[in-house]
C-alpha positions as CSV (number, residue, x, y, z in Angstrom):
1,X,10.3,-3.3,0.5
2,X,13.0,-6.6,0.7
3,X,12.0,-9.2,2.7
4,X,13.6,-9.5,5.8
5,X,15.0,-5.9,6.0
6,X,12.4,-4.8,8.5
7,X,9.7,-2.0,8.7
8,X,12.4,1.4,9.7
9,X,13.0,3.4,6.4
10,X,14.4,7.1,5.9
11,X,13.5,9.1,2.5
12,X,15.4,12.2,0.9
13,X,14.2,14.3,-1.9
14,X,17.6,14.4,-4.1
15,X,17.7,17.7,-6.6
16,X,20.8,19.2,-8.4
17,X,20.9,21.6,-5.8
18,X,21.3,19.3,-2.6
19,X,19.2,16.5,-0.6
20,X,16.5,17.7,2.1
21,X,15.2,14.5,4.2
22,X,11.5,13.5,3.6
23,X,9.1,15.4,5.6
24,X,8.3,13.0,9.1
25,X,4.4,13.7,8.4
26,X,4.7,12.4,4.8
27,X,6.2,9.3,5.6
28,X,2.7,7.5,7.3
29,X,0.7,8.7,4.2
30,X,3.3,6.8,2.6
31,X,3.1,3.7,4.0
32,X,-0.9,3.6,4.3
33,X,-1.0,4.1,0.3
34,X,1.6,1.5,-0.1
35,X,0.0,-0.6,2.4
36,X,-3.8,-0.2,0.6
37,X,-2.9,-0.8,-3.4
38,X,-0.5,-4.0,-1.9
39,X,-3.5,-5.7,-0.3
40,X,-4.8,-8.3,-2.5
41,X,-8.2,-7.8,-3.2
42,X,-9.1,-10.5,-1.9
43,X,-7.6,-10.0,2.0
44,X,-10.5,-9.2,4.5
45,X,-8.5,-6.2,6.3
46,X,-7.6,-6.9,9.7
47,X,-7.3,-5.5,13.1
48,X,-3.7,-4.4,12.9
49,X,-4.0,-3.2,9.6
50,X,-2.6,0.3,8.7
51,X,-5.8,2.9,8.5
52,X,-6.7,3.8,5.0
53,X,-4.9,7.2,3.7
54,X,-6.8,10.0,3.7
55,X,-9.2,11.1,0.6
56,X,-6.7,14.0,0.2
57,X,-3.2,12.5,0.5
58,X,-2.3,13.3,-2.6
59,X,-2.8,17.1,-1.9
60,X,-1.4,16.5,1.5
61,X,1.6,15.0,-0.3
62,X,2.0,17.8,-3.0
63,X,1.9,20.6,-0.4
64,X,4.4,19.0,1.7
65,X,7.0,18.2,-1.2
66,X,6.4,22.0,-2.2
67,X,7.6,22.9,1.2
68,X,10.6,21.0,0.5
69,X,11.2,22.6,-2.9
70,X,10.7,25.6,-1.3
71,X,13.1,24.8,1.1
72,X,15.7,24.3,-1.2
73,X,15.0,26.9,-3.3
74,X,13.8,25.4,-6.4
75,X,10.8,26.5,-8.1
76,X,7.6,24.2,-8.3
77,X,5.2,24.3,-11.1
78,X,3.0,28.2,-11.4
79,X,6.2,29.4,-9.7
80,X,9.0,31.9,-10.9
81,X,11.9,31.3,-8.9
């Protein structure tokens, strides 16, 4: 994040085989990860803080990007393709 650019961001997974945009549900799980390991540990949390990300996010995260692999036709990990 650059100062001054403002909050609005888009993502795209980019492969060999094309570009896919970032799935809209992985893109808060994103932000509340970002926003908990940039907190100094010494911040008290306040009211407009983003909520913590859930205890699974990374699962969360790995099953949506495997949707997008899928998408695109490229084989994840376990997978022939």
């Amino acid at each position: 994040m650059a100062a001054g650019v403002g909050y609005a961001w888009d993502a795209y997974l980019v492969t060999s085989r094309g570009s896919v945009p970032m799935d809209k549900n992985m893109k808060p799980i994103i932000d509340q990860v970002w926003a908990k390991s940039n907190r100094s540990p010494f911040d008290k949390r306040e009211e407009d803080d983003l909520p913590e990300p859930p205890d699974d996010w990374r699962k969360q995260m790995h099953t949506m990007a495997a949707a997008m692999f899928q998408q695109l036709g490229i084989a994840t990990k376990g997978e022939v393709g």
